[in-house]
C-alpha positions in Angstrom: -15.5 -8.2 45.7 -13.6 -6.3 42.7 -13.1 -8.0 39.6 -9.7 -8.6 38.6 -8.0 -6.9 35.8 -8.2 -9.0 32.9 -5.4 -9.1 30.1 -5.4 -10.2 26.6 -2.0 -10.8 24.4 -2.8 -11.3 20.9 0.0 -12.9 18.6 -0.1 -12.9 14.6 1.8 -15.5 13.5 3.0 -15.7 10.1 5.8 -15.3 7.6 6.0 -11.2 6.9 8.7 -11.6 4.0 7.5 -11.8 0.8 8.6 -11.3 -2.5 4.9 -9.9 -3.4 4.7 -6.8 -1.9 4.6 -3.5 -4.5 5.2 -0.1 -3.4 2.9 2.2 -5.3 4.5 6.6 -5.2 2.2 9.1 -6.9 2.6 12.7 -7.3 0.6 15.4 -9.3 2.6 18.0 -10.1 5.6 16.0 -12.1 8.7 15.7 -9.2 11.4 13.8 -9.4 12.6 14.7 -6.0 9.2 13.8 -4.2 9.0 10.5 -6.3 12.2 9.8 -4.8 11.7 10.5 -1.5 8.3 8.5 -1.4 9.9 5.4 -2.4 12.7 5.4 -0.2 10.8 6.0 3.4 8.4 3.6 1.7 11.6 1.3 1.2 12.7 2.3 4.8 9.6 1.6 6.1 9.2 -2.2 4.3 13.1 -2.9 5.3 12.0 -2.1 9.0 8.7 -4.3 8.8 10.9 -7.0 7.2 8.9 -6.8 3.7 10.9 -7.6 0.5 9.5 -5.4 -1.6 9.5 -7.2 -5.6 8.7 -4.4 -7.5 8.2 -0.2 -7.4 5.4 1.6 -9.1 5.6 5.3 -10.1 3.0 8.0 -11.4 5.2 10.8 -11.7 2.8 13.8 -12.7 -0.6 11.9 -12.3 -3.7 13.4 -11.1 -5.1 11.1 -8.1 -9.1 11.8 -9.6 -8.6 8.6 -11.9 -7.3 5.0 -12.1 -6.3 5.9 -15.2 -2.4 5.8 -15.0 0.1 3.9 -16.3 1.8 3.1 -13.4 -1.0 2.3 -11.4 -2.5 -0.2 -14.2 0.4 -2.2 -14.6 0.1 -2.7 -10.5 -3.4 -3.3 -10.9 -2.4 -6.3 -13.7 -0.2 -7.6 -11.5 -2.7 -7.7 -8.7 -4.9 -10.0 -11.0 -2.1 -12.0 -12.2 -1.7 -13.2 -8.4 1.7 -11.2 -8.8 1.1 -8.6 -5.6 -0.4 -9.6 -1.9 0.5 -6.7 -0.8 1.0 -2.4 -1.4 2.5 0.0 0.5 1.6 3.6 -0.1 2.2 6.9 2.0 -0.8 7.9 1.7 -4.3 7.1 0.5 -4.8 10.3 -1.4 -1.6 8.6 -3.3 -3.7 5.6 -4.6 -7.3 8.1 -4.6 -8.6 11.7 -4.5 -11.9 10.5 -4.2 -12.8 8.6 -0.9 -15.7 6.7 -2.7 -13.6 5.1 -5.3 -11.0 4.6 -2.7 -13.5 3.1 -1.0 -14.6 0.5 -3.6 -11.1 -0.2 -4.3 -9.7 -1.1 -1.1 -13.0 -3.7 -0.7 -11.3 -4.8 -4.1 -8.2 -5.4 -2.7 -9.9 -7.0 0.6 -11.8 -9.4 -1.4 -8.3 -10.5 -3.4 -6.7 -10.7 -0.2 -4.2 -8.0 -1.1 -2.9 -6.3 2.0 -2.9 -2.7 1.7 -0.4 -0.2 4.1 -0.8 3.3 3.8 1.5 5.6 6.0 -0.8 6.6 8.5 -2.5 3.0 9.1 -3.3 -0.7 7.4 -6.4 -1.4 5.7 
């Protein structure tokens, strides 16, 4: 006898709009133009996932090799202020050039419970 197909519905329930969620644009090579366009399909983007995005957080001209810029420390104080749950970023190579400390970051974010979306994918 053939087994019937099976067929699973998951459901997340909860509430999606929050007041908490940062969008982070980086660039190298200082751009006013790409800034710009980051943050509005990131804005697009949040307005289409229902996300009320509280604040906007720009490295214009910042190499992606460090955590050290300005930009990206003020979101990282806000993070451990309990300010931000969650960041939207087009990219990983915006937050990280180097996968490793990308890596160690995004378990940081995991362990504070801060939801991180990249454009290609949620982490």
């Amino acid at each position: 006898m053939l087994d019937k197909p099976k067929a699973v519905v998951y459901c997340r329930v909860g509430n999606v709009e929050t007041s908490k969620t940062a969008i982070y644009c980086r660039v190298a090579s200082a751009d006013d133009f790409a800034i710009k366009a980051q943050n509005e399909s990131l804005r697009n983007y949040a307005k289409e996932k229902r996300l009320s995005v509280g604040m906007v957080y720009s490295d214009n001209g910042a190499s992606g090799l460090s955590f050290e810029r300005p930009a990206f420390q003020e979101m990282m104080s806000a993070v451990d202020k309990g300010d931000i749950d969650c960041i939207i970023v087009k990219n990983i190579s915006r937050i990280s050039r180097n996968h490793l400390q990308f890596g160690k970051w995004i378990d940081d974010m995991r362990g504070k419970n801060v939801r991180v979306i990249c454009w290609h994918g949620i982490f």
